[in-house]
C-alpha positions, 0 to 999 in steps of 0.5 A: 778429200784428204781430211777425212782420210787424216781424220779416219787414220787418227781415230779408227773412224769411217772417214764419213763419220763426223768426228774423223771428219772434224778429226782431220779438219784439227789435225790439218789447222794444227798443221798450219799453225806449226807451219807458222811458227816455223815461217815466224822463225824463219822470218820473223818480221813477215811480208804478205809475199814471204807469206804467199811464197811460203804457202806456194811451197807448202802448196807443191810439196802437198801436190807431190805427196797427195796424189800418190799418198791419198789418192788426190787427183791433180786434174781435179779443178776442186782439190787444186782452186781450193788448195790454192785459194786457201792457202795464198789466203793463209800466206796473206794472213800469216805474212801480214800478220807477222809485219804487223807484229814486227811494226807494232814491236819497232814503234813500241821499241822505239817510243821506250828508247 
């Protein structure tokens, strides 16, 4: 529900058109992506339970603001699983990803010492 409403506040379109639709789906990947980097600076060696915890938190402060900025129900099973399935998939990636690279550097720093 809410990315079509970004993408309509973005681009003057109806939110049924494609183009505020894909407007806001870019608007809300760019979201994370900068969400990201401030979790790598924050914590720059990662973990996946940093990561889910990061995105547990991300996820609250989107419940608090949702409902009265875009109208998004609480008791709405689909706007809550999928919130909270996507985004612990995201804190998963994100906090795995950074260990991985935190590793990789720690065996590649090593090996050159």
């Amino acid at each position: 529900r809410a990315m079509p409403i970004f993408g309509s506040l973005i681009t003057g379109l109806p939110g049924t058109d494609p183009l505020a639709i894909a407007a806001g789906w870019l608007y809300h990947f760019w979201n994370g992506i900068t969400f990201g980097v401030i979790f790598a600076l924050i914590r720059p060696r990662g973990g996946v339970l940093a990561g889910v915890a990061w995105a547990m938190a991300l996820q609250v402060l989107m419940m608090l603001a949702y409902p009265t900025l875009l109208k998004a129900r609480l008791d709405d099973p689909g706007f809550l699983m999928l919130g909270l399935v996507g985004h612990t998939v995201w804190g998963i990636v994100l906090g795995a990803g950074l260990r991985w690279v935190a590793l990789r550097e720690a065996a590649g720093g090593a090996a050159h010492a």
